[in-house]
mmCIF file of the N, C-alpha and C atoms, coordinates in Angstrom:
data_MODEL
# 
_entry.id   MODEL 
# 
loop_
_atom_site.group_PDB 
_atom_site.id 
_atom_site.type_symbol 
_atom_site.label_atom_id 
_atom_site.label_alt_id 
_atom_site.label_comp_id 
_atom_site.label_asym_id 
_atom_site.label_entity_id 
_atom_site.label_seq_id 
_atom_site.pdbx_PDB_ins_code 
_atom_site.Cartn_x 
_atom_site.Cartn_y 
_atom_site.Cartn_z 
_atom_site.occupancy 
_atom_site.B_iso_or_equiv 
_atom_site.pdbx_formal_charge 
_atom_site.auth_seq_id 
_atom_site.auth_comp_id 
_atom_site.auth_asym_id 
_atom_site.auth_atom_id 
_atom_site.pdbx_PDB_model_num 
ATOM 1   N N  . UNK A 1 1  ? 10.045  37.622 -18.819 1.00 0.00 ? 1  UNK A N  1 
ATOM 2   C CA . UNK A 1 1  ? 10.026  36.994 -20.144 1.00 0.00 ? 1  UNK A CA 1 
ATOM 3   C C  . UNK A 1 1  ? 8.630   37.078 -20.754 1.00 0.00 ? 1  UNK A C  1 
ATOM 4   N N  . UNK A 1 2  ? 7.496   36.751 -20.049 1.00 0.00 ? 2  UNK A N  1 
ATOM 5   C CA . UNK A 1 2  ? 6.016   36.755 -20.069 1.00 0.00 ? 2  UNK A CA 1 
ATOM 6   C C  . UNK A 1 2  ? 6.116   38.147 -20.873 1.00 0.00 ? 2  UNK A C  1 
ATOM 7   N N  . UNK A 1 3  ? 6.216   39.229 -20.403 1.00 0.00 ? 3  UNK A N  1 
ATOM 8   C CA . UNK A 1 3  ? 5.785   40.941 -20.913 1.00 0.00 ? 3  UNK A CA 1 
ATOM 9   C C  . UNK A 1 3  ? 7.046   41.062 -22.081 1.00 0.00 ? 3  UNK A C  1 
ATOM 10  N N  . UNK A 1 4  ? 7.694   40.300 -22.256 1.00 0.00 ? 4  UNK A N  1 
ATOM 11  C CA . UNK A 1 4  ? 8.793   40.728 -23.395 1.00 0.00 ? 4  UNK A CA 1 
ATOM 12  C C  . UNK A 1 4  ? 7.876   40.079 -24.801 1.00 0.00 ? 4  UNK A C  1 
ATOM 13  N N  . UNK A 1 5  ? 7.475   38.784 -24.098 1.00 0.00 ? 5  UNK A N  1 
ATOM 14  C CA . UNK A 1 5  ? 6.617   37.794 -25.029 1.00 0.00 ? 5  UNK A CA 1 
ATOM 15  C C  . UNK A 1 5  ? 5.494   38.599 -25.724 1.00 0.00 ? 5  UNK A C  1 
ATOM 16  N N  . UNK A 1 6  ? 5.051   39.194 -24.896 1.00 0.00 ? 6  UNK A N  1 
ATOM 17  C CA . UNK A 1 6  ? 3.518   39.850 -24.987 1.00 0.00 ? 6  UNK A CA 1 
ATOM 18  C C  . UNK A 1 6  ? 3.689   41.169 -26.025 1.00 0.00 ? 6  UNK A C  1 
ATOM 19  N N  . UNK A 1 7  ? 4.704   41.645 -25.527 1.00 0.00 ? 7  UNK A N  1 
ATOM 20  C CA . UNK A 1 7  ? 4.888   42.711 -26.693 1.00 0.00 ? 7  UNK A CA 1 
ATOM 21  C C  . UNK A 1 7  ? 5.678   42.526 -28.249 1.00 0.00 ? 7  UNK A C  1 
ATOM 22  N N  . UNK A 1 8  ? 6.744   41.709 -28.233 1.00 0.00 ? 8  UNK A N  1 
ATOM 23  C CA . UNK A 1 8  ? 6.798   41.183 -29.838 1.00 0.00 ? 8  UNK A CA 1 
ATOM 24  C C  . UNK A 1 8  ? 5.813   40.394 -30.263 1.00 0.00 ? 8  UNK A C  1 
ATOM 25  N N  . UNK A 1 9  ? 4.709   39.830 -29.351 1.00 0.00 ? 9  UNK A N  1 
ATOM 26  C CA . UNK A 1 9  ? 3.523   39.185 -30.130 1.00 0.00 ? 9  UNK A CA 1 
ATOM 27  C C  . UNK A 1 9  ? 2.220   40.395 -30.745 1.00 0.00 ? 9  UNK A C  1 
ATOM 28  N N  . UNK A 1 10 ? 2.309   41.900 -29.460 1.00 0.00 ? 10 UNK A N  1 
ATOM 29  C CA . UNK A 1 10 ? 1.694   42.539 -30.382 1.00 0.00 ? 10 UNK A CA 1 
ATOM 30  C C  . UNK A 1 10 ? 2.177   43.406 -31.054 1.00 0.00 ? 10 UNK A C  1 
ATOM 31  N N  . UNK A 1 11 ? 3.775   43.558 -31.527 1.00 0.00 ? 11 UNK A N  1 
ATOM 32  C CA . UNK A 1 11 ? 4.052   44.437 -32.426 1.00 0.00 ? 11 UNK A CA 1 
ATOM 33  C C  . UNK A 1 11 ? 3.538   43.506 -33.561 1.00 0.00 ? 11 UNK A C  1 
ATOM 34  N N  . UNK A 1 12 ? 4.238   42.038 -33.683 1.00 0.00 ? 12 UNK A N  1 
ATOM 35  C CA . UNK A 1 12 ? 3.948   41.794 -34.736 1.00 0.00 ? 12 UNK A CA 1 
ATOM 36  C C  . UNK A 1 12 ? 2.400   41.614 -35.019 1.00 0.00 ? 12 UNK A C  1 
ATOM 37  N N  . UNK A 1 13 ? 1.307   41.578 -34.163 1.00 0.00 ? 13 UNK A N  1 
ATOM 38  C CA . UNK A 1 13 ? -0.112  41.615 -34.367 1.00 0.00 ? 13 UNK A CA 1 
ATOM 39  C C  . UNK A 1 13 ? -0.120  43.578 -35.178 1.00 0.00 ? 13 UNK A C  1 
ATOM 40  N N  . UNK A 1 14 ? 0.151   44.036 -34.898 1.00 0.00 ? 14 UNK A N  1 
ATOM 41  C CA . UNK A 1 14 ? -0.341  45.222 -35.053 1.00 0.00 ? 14 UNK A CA 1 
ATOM 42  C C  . UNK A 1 14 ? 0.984   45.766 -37.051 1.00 0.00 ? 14 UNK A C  1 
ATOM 43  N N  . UNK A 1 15 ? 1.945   44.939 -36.770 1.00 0.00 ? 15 UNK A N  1 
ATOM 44  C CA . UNK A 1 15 ? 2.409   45.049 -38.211 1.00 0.00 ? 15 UNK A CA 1 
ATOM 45  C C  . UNK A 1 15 ? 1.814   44.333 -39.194 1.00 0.00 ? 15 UNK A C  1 
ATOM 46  N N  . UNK A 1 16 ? 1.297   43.384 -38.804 1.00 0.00 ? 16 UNK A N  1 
ATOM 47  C CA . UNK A 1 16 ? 0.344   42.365 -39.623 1.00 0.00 ? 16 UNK A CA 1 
ATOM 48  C C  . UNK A 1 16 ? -0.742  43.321 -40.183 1.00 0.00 ? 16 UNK A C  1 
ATOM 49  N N  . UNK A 1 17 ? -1.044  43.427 -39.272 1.00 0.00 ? 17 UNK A N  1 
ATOM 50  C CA . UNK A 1 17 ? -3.073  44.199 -39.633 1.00 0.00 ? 17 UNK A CA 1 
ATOM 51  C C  . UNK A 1 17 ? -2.476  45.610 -40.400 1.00 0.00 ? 17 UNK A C  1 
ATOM 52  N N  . UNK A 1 18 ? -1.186  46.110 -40.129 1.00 0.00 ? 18 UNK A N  1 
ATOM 53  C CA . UNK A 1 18 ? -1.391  47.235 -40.684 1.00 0.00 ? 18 UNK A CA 1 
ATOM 54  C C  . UNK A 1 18 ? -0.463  46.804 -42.095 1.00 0.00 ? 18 UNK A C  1 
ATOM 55  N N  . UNK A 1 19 ? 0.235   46.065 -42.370 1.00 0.00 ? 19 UNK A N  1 
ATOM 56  C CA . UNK A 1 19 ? 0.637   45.432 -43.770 1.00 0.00 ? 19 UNK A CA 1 
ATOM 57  C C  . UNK A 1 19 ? -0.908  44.995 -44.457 1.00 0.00 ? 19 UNK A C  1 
ATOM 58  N N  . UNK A 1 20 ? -1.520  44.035 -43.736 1.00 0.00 ? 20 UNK A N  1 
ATOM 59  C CA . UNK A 1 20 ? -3.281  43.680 -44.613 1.00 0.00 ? 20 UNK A CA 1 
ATOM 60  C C  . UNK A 1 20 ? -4.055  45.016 -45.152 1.00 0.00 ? 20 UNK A C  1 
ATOM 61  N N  . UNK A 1 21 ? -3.980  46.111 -44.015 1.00 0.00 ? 21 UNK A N  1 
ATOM 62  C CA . UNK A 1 21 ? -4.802  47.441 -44.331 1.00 0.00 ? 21 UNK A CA 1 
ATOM 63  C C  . UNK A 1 21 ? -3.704  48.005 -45.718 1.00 0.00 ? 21 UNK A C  1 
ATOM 64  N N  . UNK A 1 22 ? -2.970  47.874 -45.579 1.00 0.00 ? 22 UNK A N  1 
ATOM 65  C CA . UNK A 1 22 ? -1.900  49.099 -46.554 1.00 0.00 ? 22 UNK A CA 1 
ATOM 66  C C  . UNK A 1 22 ? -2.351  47.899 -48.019 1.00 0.00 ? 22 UNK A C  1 
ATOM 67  N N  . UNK A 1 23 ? -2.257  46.488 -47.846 1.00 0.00 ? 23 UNK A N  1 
ATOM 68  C CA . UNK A 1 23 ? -2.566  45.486 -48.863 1.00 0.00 ? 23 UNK A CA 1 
ATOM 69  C C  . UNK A 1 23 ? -3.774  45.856 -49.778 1.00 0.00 ? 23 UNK A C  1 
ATOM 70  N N  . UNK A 1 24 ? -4.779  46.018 -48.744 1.00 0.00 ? 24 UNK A N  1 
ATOM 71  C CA . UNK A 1 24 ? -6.402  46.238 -49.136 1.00 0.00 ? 24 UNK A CA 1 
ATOM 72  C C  . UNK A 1 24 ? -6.241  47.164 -49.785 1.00 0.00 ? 24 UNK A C  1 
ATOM 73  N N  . UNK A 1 25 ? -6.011  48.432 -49.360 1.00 0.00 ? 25 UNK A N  1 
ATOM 74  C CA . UNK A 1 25 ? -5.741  49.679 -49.380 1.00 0.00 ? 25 UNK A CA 1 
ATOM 75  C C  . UNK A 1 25 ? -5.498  49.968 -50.787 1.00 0.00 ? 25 UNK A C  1 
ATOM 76  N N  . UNK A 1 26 ? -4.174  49.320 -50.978 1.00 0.00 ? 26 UNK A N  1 
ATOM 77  C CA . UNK A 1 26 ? -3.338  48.954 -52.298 1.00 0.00 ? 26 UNK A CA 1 
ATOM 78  C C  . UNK A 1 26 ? -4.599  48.829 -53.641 1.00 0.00 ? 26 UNK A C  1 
ATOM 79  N N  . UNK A 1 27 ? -4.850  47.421 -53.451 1.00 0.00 ? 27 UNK A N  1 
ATOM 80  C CA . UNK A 1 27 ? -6.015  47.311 -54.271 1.00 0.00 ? 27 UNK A CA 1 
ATOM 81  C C  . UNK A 1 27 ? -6.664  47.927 -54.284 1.00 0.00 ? 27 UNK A C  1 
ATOM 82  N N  . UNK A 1 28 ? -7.778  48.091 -53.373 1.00 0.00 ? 28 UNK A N  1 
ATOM 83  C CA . UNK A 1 28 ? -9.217  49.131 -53.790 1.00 0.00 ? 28 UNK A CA 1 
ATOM 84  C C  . UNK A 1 28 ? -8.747  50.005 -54.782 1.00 0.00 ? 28 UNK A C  1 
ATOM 85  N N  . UNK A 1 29 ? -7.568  50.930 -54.087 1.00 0.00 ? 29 UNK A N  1 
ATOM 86  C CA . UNK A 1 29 ? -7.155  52.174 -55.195 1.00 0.00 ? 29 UNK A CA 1 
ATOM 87  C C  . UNK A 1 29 ? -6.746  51.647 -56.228 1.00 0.00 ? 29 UNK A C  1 
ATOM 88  N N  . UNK A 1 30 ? -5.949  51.056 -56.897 1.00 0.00 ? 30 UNK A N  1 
ATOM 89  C CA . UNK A 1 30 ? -6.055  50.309 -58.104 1.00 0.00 ? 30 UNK A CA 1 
ATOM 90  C C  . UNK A 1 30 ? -6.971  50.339 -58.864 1.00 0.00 ? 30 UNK A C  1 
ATOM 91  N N  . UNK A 1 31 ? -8.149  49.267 -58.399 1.00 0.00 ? 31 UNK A N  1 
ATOM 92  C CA . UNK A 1 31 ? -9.608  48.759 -58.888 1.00 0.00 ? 31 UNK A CA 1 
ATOM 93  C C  . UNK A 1 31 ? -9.526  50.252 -59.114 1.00 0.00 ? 31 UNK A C  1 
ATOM 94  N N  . UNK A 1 32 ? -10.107 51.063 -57.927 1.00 0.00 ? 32 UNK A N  1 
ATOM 95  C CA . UNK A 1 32 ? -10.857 52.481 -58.331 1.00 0.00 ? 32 UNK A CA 1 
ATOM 96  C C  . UNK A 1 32 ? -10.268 52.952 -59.655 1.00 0.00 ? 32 UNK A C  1 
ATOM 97  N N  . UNK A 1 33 ? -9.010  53.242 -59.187 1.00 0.00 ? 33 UNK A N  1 
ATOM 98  C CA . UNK A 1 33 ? -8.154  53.828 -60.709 1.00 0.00 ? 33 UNK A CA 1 
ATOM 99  C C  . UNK A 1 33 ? -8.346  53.389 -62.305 1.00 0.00 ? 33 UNK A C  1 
ATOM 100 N N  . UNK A 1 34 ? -8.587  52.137 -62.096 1.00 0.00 ? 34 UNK A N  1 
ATOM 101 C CA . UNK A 1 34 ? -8.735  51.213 -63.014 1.00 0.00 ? 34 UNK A CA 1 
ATOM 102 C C  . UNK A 1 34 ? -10.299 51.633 -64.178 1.00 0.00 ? 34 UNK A C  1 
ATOM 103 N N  . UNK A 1 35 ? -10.749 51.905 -62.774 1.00 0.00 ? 35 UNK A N  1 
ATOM 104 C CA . UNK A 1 35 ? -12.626 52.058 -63.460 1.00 0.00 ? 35 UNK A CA 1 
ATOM 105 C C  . UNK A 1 35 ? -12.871 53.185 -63.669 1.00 0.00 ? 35 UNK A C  1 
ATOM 106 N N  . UNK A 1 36 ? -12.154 54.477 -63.271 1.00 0.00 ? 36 UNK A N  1 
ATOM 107 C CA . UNK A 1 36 ? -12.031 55.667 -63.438 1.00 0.00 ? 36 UNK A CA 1 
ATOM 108 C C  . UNK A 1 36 ? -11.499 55.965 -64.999 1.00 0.00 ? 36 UNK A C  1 
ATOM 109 N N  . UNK A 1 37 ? -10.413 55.528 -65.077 1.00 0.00 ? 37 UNK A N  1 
ATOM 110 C CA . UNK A 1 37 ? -9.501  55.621 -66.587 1.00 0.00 ? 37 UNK A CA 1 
ATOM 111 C C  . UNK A 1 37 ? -9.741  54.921 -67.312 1.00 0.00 ? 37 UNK A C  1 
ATOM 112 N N  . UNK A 1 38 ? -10.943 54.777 -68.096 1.00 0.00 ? 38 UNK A N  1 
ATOM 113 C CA . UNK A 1 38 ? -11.791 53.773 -69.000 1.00 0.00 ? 38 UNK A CA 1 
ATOM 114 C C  . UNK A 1 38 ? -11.177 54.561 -70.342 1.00 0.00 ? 38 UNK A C  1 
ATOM 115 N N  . UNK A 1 39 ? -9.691  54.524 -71.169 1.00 0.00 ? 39 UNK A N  1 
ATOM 116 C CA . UNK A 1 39 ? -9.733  55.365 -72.290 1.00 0.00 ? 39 UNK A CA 1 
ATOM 117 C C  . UNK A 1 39 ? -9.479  54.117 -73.061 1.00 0.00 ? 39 UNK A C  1 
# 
């Protein structure tokens, strides 16, 4: 049960961080886009 525990705690650690990165991600390019296309 211990190693079943351990691994849906780090899938969901590792879907987290990579939903936050794709989040960040999201934005910056935005912002960038944003400041790029000044018409």
């Amino acid at each position: 049960m211990d190693a079943i525990e351990l691994l849906v705690y780090a899938l969901i650690g590792v879907i987290g961080t990579l939903g936050l990165a794709a989040v960040i991600g999201y934005k910056v390019a935005d912002h960038l886009d944003k400041k790029h296309h000044t018409d």
